[in-house]
C-alpha positions in Angstrom: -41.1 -23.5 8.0 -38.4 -23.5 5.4 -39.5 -20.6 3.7 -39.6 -18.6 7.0 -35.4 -19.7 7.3 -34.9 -18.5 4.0 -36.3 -15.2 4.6 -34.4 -14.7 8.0 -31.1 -15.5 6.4 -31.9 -13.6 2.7 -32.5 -10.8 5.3 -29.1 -11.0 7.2 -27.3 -11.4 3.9 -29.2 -7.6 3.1 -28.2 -6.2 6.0 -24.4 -7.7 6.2 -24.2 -6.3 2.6 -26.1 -2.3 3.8 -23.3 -2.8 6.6 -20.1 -3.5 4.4 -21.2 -0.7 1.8 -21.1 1.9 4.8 -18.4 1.0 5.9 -16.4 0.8 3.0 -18.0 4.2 1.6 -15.7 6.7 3.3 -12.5 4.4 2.5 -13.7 4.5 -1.2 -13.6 8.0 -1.0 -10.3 8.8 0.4 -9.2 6.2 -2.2 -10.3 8.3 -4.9 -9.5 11.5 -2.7 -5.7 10.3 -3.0 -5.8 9.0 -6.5 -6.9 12.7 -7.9 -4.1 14.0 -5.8 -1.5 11.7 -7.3 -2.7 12.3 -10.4 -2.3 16.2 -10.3 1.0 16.5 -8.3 2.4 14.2 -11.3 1.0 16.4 -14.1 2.5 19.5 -12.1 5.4 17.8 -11.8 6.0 17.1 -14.9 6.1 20.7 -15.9 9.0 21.5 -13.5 12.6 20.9 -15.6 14.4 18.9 -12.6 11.8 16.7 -12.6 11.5 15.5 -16.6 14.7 14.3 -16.4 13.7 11.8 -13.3 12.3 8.1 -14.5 8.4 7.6 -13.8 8.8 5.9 -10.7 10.8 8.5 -9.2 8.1 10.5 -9.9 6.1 8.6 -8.2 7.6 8.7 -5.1 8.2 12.1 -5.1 4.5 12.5 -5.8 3.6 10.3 -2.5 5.8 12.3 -0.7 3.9 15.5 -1.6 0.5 14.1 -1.1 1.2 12.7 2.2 2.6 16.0 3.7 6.5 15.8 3.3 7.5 19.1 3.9 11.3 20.0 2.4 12.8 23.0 3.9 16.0 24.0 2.0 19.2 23.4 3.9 21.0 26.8 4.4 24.6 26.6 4.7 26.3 29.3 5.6 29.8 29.6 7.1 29.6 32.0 9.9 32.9 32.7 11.5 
């Protein structure tokens, strides 16, 4: 009888882990989705001349910003009169 227990509960501890690695799965690959595009918006960034003068953590930021859809638009001044 105690060998039928220790199937039942080696076979929930199976399935709970088959549950938790679907579930994770698409998180771990947005995860790495966002990694590669930090990654490559620093290296461009770094080739742009404003930007070599900022620290690495500003950088950063600005990188975050990019890959989570900041948009800039350029503030036009203009004196109309």
């Amino acid at each position: 009888m105690n060998v039928f227990y220790s199937k039942i509960y080696l076979g929930l501890l199976a399935l709970g882990f088959t549950t938790l690695s679907i579930q994770l799965f698409p998180i771990s690959k947005q995860a790495s989705s966002w990694n590669r595009c930090i990654r490559k918006t620093s290296e461009t960034l770094s080739q742009v001349k404003a930007v070599k003068k900022m620290n690495d953590e500003s950088k950063e930021v600005l990188s975050v910003m990019i890959c989570n859809g900041a948009v800039f638009e350029p503030k036009i001044k203009a004196n109309i009169q």
